[in-house]
N, CA, C and O atoms as a DFTB+ gen file, in Angstrom:
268 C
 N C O
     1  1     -38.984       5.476      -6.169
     2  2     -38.650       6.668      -5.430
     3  2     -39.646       7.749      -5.794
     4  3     -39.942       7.908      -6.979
     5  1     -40.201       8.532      -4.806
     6  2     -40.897       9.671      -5.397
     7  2     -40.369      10.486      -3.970
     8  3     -39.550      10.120      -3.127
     9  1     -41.300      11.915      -4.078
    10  2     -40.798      12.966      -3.279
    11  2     -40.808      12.769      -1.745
    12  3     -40.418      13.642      -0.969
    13  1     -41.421      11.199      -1.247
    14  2     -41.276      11.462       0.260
    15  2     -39.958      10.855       0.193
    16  3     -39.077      11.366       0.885
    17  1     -39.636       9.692      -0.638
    18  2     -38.797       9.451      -0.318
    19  2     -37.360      10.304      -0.019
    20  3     -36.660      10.188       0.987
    21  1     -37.119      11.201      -1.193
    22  2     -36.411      11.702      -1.175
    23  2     -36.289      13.096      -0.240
    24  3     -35.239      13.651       0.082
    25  1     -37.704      13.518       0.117
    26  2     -37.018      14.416       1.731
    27  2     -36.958      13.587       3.165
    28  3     -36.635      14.023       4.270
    29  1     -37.355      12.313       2.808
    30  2     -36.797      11.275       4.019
    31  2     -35.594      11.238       3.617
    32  3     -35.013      11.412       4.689
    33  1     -34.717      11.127       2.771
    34  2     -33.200      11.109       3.084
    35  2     -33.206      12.360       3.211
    36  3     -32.453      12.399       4.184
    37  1     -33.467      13.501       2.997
    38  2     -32.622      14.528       3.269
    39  2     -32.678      14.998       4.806
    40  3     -31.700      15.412       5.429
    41  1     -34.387      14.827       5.474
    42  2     -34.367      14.890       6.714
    43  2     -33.475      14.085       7.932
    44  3     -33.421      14.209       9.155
    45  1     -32.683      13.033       6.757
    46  2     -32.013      12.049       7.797
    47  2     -30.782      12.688       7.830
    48  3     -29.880      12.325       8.585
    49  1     -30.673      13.771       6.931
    50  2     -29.201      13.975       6.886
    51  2     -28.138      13.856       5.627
    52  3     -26.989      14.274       5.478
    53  1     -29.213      12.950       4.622
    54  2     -28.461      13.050       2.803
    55  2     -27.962      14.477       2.626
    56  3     -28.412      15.336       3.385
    57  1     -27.168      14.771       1.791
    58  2     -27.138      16.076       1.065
    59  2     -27.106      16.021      -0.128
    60  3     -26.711      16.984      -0.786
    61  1     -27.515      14.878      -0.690
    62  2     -27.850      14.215      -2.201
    63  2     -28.354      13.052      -1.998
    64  3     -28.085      12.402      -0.989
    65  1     -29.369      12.524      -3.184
    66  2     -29.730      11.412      -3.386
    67  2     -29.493      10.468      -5.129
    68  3     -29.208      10.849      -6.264
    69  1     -29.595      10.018      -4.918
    70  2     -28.718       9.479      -6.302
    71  2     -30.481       8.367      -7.114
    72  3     -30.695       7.173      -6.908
    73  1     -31.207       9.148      -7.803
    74  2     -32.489       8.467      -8.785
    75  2     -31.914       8.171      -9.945
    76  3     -32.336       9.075     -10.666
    77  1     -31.280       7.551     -10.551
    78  2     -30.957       7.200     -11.851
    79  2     -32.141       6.481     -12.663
    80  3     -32.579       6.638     -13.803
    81  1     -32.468       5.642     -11.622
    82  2     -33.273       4.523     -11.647
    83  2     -34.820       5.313     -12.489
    84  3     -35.119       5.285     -13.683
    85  1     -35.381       5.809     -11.603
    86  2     -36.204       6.572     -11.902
    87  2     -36.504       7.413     -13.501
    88  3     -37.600       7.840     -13.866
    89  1     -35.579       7.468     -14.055
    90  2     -35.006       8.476     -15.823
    91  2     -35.480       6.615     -16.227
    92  3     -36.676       6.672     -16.511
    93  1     -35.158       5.608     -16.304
    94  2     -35.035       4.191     -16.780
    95  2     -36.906       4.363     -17.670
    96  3     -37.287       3.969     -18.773
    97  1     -37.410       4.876     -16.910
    98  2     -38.835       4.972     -17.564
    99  2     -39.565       5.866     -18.147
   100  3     -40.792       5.868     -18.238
   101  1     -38.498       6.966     -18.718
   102  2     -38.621       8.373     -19.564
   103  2     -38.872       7.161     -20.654
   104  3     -38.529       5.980     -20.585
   105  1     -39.719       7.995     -21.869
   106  2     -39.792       7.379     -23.199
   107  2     -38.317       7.649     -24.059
   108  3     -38.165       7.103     -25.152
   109  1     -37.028       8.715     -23.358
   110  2     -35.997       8.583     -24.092
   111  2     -34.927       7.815     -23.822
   112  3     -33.925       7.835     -24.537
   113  1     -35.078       6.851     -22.461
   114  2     -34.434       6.212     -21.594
   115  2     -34.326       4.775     -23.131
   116  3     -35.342       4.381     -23.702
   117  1     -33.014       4.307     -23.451
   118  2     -32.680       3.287     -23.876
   119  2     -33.320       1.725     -23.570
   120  3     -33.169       0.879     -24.451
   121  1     -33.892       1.432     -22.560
   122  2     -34.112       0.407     -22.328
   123  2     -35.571      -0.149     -22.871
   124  3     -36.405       0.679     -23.238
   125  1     -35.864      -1.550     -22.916
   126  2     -36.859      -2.143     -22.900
   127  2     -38.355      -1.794     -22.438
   128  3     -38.452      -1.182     -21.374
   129  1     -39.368      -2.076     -23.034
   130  2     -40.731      -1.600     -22.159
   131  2     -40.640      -2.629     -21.316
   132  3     -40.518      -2.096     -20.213
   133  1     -40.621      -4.202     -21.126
   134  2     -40.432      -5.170     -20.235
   135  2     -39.218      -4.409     -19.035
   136  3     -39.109      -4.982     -17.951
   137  1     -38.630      -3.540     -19.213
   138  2     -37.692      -3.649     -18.240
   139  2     -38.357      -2.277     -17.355
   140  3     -38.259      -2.210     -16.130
   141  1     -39.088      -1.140     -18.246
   142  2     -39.867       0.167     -17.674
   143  2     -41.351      -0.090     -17.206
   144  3     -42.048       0.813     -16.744
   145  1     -41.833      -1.545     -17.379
   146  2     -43.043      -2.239     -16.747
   147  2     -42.424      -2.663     -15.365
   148  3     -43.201      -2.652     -14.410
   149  1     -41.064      -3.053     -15.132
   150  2     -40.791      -3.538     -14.190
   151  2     -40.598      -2.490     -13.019
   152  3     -40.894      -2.630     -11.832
   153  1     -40.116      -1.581     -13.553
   154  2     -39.575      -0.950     -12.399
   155  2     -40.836      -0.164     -11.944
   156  3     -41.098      -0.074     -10.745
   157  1     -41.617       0.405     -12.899
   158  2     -43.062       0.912     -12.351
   159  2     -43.507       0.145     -11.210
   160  3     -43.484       0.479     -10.025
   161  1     -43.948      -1.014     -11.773
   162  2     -44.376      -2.035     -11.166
   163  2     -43.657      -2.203      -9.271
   164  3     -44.206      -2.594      -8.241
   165  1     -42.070      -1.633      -9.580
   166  2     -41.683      -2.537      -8.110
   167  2     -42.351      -1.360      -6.761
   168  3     -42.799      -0.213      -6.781
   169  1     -42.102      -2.424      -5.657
   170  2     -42.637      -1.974      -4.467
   171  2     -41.137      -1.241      -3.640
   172  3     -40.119      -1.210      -4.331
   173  1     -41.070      -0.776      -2.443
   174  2     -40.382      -0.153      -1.672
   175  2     -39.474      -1.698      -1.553
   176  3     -38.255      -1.840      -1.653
   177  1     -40.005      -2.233      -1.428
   178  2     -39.080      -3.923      -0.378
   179  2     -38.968      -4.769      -1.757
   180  3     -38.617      -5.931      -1.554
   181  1     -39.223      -4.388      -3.312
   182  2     -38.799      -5.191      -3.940
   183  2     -37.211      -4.732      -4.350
   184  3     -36.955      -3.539      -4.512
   185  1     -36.396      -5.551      -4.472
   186  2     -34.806      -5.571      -5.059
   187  2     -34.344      -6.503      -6.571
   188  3     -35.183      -6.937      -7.361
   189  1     -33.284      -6.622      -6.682
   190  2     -33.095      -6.274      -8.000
   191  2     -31.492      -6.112      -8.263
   192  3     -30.926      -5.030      -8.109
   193  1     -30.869      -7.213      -8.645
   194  2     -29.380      -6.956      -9.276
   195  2     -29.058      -6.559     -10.510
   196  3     -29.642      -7.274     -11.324
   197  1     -28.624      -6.029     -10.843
   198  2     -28.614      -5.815     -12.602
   199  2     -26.739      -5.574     -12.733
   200  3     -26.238      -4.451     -12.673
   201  1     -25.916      -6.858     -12.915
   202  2     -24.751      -6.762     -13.711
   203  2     -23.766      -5.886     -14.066
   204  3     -22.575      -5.747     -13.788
   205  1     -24.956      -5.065     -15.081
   206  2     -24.054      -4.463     -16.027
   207  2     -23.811      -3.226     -15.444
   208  3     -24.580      -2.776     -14.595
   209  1     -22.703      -2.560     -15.858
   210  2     -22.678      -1.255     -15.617
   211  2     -22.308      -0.072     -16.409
   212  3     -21.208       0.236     -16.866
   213  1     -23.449       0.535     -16.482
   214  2     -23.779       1.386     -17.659
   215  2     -22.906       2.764     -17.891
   216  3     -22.637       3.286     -18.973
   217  1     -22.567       3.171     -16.670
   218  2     -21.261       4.062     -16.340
   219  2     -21.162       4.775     -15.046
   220  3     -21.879       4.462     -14.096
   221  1     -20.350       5.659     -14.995
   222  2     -19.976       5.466     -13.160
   223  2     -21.619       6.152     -12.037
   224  3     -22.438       6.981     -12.434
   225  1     -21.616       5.800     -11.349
   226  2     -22.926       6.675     -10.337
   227  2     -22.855       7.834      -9.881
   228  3     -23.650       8.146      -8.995
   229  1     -22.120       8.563     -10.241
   230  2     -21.985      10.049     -10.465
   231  2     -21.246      10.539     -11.481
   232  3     -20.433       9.893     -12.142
   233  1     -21.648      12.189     -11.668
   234  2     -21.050      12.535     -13.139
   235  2     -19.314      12.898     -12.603
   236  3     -18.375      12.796     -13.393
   237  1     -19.137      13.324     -11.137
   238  2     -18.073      13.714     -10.810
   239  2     -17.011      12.180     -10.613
   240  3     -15.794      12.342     -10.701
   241  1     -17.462      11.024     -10.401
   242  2     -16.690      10.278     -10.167
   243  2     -15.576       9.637     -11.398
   244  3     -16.093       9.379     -12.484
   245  1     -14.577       9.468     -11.293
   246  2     -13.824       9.285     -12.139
   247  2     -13.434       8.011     -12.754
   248  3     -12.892       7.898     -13.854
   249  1     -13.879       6.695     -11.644
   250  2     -13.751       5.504     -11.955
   251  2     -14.873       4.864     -11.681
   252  3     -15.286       4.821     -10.522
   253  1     -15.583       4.228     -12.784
   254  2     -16.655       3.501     -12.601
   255  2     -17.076       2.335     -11.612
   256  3     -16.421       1.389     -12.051
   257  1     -17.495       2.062     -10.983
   258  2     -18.010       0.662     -10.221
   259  2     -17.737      -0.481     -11.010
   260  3     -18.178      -0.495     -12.160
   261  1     -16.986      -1.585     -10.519
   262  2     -17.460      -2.745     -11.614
   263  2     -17.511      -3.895     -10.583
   264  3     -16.802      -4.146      -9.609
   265  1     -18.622      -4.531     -11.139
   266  2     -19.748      -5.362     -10.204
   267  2     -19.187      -6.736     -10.189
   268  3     -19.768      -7.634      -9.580
């Protein structure tokens, strides 16, 4: 995700966009360098399941997703 993406959703009509993903490759982000090589690395059309769930997808939501 970078900035076109994100005023392409807003021009579509988003009124938020949700980058979590994006923090994954801060140097304070918990995860793996194999896992912050990856996501650099991906393209627009590459995808990607990941399991676990680390906690809910917003700070306002009250019950987490479980996959």
């Amino acid at each position: 995700m970078d900035g076109r993406g994100i005023a392409a959703a807003l021009a579509l009509g988003a009124t938020a966009v949700q980058m979590g993903t994006a923090f994954l490759t801060c140097e304070e982000a918990g995860v793996s360098d194999a896992y912050k090589v990856a996501i650099v690395r991906a393209r627009d059309n590459d995808n990607a399941t990941d399991a676990r769930i680390l906690r809910p997808p917003c700070a306002g939501d009250s019950e987490p997703l479980h996959a």
